[in-house]
C-alpha positions in Angstrom: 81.8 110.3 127.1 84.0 107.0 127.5 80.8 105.3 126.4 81.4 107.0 123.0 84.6 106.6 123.1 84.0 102.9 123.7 81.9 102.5 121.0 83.7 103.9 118.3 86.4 102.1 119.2 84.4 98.8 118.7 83.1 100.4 115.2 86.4 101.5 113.9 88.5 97.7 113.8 86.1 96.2 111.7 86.7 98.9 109.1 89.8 98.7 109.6 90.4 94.9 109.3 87.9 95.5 106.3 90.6 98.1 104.7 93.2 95.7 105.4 91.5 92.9 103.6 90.4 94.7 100.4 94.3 95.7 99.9 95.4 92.3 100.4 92.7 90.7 97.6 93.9 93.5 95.2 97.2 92.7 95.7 96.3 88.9 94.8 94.2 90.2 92.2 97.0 91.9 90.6 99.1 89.4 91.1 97.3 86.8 89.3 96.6 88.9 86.5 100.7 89.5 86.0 101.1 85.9 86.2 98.9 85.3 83.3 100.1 87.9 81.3 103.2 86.4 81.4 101.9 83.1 81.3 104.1 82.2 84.6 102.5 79.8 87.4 101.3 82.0 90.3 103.1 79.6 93.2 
């Protein structure tokens, strides 16, 4: 049993830091996208 438990451990941060990632490139995505709508430098 704490060999399972081990192991998911080890499979669930990936997803996690994969979850993690995706929101932060949307947010940039978005981001960019507002800044050439209103034609606006991004930095």
């Amino acid at each position: 049993m704490q060999t399972f438990i081990l192991a998911l451990y080890v499979l669930i941060w990936p997803l996690i830091s994969l979850a993690v990632l995706g929101v932060i490139g949307l947010a940039t995505l978005n981001d960019i996208r507002a800044a050439r709508r209103d034609k606006r430098e991004l930095v």
